[in-house]
N, C-alpha and C positions, 0 to 999 in steps of 0.2 A: 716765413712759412707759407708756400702757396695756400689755397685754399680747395678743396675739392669741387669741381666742376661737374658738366653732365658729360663731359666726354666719354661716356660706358654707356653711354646710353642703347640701345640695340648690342652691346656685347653680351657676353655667357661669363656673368660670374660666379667665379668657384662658390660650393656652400662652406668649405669650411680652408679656409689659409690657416698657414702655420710658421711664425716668423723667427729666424735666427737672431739675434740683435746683437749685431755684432761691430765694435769700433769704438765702444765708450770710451776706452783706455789711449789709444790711440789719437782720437778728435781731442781729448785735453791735452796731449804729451805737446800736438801741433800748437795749441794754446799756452804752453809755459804752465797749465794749472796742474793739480794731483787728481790720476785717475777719478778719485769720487765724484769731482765736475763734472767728469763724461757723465758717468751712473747718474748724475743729478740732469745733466741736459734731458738725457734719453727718456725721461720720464714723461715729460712733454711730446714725445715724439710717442710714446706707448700713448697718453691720448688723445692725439691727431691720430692715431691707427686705430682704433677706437671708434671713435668720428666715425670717419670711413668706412668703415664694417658696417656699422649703426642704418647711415646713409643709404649706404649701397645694398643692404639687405645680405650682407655676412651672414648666414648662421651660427658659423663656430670661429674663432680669432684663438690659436693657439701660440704664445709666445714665451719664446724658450729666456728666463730670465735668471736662472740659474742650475749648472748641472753639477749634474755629484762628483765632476772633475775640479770645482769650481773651488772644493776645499782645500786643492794648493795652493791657490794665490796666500801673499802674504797675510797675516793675520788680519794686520789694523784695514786691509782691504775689504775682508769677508767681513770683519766686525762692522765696519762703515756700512756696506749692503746689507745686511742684516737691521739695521736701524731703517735704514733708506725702506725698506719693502716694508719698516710697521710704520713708517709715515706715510707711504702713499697708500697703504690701506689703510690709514685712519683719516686719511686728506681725498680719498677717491673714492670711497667705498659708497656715501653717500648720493653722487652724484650718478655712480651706476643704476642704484637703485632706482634712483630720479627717473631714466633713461630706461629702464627695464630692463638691462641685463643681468645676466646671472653670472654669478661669478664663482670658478672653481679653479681650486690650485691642486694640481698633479704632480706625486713624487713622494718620495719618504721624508714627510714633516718632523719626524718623530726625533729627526736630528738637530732638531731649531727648540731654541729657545721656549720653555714654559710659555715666555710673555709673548712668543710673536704667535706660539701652533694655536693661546686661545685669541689672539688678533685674527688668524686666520679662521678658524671657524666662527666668529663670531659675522665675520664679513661674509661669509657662506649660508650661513643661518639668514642671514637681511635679506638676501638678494635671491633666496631658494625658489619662489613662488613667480618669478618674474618671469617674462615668455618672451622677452626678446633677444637679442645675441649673447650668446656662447662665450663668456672670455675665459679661457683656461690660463693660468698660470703654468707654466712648468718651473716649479723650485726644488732644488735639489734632485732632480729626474735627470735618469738616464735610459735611453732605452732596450738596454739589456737587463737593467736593474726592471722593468717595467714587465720585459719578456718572463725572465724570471720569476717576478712575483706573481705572473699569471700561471707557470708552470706549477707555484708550490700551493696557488690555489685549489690548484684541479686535483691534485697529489694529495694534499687535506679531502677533500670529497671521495677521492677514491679508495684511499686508508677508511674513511668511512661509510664504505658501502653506498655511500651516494651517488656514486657515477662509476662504470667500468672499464678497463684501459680499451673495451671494442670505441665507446660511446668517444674517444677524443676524438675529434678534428678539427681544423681549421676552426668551424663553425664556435668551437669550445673554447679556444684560444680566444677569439674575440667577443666572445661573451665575459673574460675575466681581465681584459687588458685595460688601461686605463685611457676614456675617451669611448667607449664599446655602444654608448648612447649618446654618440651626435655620428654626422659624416662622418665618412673616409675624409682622410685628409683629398684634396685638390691639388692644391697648391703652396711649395713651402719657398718661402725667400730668405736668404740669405746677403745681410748688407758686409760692407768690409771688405771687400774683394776677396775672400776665401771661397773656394771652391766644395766646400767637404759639409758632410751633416752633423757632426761631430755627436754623434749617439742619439741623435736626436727624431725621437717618434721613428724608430727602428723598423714594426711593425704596421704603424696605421699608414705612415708614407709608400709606401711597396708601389703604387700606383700613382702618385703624384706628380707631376709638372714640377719641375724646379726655376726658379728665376735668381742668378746670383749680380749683385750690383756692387762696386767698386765704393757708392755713397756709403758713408759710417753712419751710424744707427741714431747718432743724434742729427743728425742733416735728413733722415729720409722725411719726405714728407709727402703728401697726398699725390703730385706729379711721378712720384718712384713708383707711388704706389701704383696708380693708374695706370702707368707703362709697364707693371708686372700682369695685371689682369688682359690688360691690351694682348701680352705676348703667351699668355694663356689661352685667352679665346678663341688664338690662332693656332694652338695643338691640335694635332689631329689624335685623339686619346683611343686608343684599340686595346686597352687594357689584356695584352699577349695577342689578340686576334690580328688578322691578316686585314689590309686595304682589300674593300667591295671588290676590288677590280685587279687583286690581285693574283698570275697566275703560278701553278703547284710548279715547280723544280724539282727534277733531284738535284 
């Protein structure tokens, strides 16, 4: 596992990435072992990306580590993940805390286990008061599920006279999406060689930089990572606007 360098140094890093982690399955099949090896590698590599954020002054680290698509895989697959994310929250949560990050998981918990939703908040509660990066989970999230639950929140306020259908917009929408208090997303990575966001922060990505890498999510490591903020810094970002110097056409 390289190690992070100062190579960023004078670059523009994003405040808040947002990482697909994609190839567990696949890096163990290369291996002869059973997917949960990947799931088990890649955990390592979630904290070298960690590190990194830490280091580099990340504000928000959002990483997609499981979606509400996720409930077709085979059973003894989910059941193994499901175990796997209340050991690295009861083997990692600690060390956050150490480190000052905060820690928050985004998504409908409400479908996980008694024993993992109070692992989770109990890992949320530790780490509330801390001020320095952002780690979001995304478990069981999806981002139409997310879009969604923002619609039926506003829907509840307007059913109760708390807000009028003039009073929606944009502005309204991201006040009830999930993430509405950190950055826009920046920058989102995708390892695996896929090309696609797979529901993934639907709404907060709208304006993002995308970096997609062929490495599989237990092999990335601080040099992947580097060369995604490298090829970010070199965006020219006009969120819809036109280049200074560019001229009107019909």
């Amino acid at each position: 596992m390289n190690s992070s360098s100062d190579n960023l140094t004078g670059m523009v890093v994003p405040q808040h990435v947002a990482i697909i982690m994609d190839g567990n399955g696949r890096w163990a099949k290369q291996r002869g072992k059973l997917r949960i090896s990947g799931h088990r590698a890649g955990v390592e590599s979630v904290r070298n990306a960690v590190r990194f954020s830490v280091k580099h002054k990340v504000k928000s680290l959002t990483l997609y580590a499981f979606s509400s698509e996720n409930w077709r895989r085979p059973e003894k697959e989910v059941s193994s993940l499901m175990e796997l994310f209340v050991f690295a929250l009861d083997n990692e949560v600690k060390s956050l805390h150490k480190h000052n990050v905060k820690l928050n998981v985004i998504g409908d918990i409400s479908r996980f286990s008694e024993r993992l939703q109070k692992r989770i908040k109990k890992s949320e509660q530790l780490t509330a008061n801390n001020t320095g990066l952002r780690l979001n989970i995304a478990a069981n999230y999806g981002g139409r599920w997310d879009i969604i639950n923002s619609l039926s929140l506003i829907a509840e306020k307007v059913k109760n006279n708390q807000l009028s259908i003039e009073q929606i917009t944009e502005e309204t929408v991201n006040a009830h999406i999930c993430l509405h208090d950190q950055p826009e997303v920046d920058l989102v990575i995708r390892t695996g060689g896929e090309h696609r966001i797979s529901n993934f922060l639907l709404w907060q990505s709208a304006y993002a930089e995308f970096f997609f890498t062929d490495v599989l999510w237990p092999d990335f490591d601080d040099q992947v990572f580097e060369q995604a903020i490298e090829v970010f810094g070199k965006r020219e970002r006009r969120f819809g606007g036109a280049k200074s110097d560019d001229e009107f056409t019909e």
